[in-house]
C-alpha positions as CSV (number, residue, x, y, z in Angstrom):
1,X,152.1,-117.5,48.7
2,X,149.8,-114.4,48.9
3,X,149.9,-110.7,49.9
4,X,146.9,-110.3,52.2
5,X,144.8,-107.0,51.6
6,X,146.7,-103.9,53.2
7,X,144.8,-101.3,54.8
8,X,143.8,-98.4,52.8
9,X,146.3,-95.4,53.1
10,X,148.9,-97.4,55.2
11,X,151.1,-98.5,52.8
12,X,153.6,-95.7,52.5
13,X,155.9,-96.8,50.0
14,X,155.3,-96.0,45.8
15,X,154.5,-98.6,43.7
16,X,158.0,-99.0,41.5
17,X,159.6,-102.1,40.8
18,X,163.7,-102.4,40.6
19,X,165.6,-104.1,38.1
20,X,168.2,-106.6,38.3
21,X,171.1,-102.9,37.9
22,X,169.2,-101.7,40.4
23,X,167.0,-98.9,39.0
24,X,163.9,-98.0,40.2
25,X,160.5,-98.1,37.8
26,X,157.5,-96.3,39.1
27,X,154.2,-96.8,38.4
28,X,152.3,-94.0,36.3
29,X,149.4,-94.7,38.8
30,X,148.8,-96.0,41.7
31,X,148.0,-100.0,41.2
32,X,145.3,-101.1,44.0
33,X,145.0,-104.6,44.5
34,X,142.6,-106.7,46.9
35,X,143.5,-109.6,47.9
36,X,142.2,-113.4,50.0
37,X,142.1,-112.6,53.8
38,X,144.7,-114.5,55.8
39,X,144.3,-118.4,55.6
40,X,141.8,-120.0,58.0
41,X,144.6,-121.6,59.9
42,X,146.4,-118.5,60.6
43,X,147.3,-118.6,64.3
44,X,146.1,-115.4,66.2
45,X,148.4,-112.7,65.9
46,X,147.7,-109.3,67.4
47,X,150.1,-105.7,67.4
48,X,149.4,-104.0,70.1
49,X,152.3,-101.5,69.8
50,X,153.5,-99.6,66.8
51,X,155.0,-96.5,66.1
52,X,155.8,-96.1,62.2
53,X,158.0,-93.2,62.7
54,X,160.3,-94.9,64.9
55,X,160.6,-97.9,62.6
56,X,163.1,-98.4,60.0
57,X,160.9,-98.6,56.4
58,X,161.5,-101.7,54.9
59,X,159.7,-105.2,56.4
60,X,160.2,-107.2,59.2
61,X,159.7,-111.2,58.4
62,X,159.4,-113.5,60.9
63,X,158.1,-116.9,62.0
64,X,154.2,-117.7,63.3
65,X,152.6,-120.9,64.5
66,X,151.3,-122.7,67.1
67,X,152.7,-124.4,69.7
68,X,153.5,-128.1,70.0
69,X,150.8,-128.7,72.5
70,X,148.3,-127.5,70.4
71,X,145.8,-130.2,69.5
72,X,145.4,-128.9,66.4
73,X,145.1,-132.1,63.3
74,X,147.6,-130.2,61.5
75,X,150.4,-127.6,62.8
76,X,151.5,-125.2,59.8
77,X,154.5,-122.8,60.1
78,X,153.8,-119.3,58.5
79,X,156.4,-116.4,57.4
80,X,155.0,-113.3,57.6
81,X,156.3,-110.0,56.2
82,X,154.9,-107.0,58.3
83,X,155.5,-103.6,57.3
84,X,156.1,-100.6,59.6
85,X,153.0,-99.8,59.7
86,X,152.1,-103.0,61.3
87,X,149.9,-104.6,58.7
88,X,150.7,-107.7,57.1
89,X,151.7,-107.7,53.6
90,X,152.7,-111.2,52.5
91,X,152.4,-114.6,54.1
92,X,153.9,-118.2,53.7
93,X,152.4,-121.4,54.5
94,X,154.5,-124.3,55.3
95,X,153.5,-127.6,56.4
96,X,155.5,-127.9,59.8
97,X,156.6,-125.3,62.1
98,X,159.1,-122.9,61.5
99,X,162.0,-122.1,63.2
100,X,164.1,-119.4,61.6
101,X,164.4,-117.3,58.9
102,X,167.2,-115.7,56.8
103,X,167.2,-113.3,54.1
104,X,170.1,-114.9,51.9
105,X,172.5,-112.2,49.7
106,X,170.9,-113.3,46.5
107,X,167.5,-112.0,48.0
108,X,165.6,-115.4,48.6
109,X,164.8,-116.2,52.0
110,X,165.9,-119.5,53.5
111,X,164.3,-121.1,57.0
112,X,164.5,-124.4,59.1
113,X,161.7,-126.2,59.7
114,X,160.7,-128.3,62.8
115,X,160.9,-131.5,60.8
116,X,164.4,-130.9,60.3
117,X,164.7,-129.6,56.5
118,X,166.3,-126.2,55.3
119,X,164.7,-124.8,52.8
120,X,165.2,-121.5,50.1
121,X,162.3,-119.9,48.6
122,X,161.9,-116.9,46.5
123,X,159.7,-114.4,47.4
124,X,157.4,-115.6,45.1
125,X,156.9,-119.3,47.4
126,X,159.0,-121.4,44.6
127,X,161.4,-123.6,46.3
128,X,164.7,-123.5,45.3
129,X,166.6,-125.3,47.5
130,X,166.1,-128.0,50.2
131,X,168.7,-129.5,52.5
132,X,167.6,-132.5,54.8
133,X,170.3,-134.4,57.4
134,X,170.9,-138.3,56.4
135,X,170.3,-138.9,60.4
136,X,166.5,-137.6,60.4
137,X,165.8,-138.3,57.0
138,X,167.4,-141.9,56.4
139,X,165.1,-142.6,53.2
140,X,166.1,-139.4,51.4
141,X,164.0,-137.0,50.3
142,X,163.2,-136.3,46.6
143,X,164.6,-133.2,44.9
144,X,166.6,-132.5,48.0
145,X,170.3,-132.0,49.0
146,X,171.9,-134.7,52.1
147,X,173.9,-133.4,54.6
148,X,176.2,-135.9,56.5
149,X,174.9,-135.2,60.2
150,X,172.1,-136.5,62.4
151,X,170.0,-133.6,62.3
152,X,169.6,-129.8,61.8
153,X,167.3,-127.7,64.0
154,X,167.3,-124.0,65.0
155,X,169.0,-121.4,64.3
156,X,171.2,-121.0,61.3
157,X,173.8,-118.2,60.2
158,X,174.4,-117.7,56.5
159,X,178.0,-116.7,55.5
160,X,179.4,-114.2,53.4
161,X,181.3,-116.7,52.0
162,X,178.0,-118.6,50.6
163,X,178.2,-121.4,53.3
164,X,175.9,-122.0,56.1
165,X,176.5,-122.9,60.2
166,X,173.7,-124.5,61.5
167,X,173.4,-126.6,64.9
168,X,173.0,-130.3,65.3
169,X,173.1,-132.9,67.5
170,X,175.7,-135.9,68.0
171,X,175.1,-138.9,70.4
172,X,178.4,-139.6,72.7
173,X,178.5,-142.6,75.3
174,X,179.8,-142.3,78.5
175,X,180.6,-145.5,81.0
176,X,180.7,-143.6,84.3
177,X,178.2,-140.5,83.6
178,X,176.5,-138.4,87.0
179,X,173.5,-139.9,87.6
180,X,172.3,-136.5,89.2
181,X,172.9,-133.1,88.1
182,X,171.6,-132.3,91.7
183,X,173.0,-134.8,94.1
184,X,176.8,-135.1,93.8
185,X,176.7,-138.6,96.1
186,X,174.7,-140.3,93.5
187,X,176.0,-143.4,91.6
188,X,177.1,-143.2,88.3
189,X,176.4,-145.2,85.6
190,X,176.8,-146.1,81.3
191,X,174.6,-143.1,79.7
192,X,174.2,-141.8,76.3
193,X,174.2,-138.5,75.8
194,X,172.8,-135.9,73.5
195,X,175.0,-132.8,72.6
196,X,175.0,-129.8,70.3
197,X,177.5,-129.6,67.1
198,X,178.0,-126.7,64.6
199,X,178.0,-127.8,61.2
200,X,178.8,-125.7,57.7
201,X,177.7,-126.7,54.5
């Protein structure tokens, strides 16, 4: 986890940091901190729009990587906050690519990975929570919490409630399925198919 160097005079907000009641503690001065550039593997990423005024302040995070056709040895997912300015302020690096992301009530952020793992981080980068399906990940995974389902994969929506609906997939066999989805007249035949479930944990 790191908080790449932010161009001089564009971050607008103060430096102050809240409390757990929610009061605000300002600096007496203004802190200035340099910091690495962004990793090596960083794929290309590029504004080339932004108007500030029209933004909400605050961050936007979101997802950045390559794509699977990339011949790249390795394929690392990245969050990325960006403020409105358009800079980057903070990355993180995981190992596979990342689908989405969530900001959870508690303030952590929680995102699904390509390899089929949920996982909550503080802003910080410490893990504090992993959920893996017993379908994809049939020797366990260490530290992690099981979910009874073949897999877990895009798109997620945390609840107010505390739970989470994500998608996966179930398998269903059919003995007399199309054998076109172009040509009405063509024979049908045994086929297993792959459909999308909703799941809440």
């Amino acid at each position: 986890m790191r908080r790449p160097g932010v161009e001089a005079g564009h971050d607008p907000y103060p430096d102050r940091a809240r409390a757990e009641s929610g009061d605000f503690a300002e600096a007496p001065d203004r802190l200035e901190l340099t910091t690495p550039p962004l990793p090596a593997d960083f794929p290309p990423l590029k504004v080339l729009s932004c108007q500030p005024d029209k933004r909400e302040p605050g961050y936007m995070i979101f997802s950045a990587g390559y794509g699977a056709m990339n011949q790249l040895p390795e394929k690392p997912g990245y969050l990325v906050a960006m403020h409105r300015h358009g800079v980057i302020v903070w990355v993180h690096r995981e190992m596979d690519p990342i689908f989405d992301v969530r900001r959870l009530p508690n303030g952590n952020l929680t995102y699904a990975t390509n390899d089929a793992r949920l996982i909550e981080i503080d802003m910080v980068g410490n893990v504090q929570h992993t959920w893996y399906p017993t379908g994809k990940c049939k020797d366990g995974l260490a530290g992690g919490t099981p979910l009874e389902t073949e897999a877990i994969h895009h798109a997620f929506c945390p609840m107010e409630s505390g739970n989470i609906l994500m998608l996966s997939i179930e398998q269903l066999e059919y003995d007399d399925w199309p054998g076109s989805d172009k040509d009405p007249d063509a024979p049908r035949a045994p086929a297993k198919v792959i459909g999308d479930t909703i799941i809440g944990f």
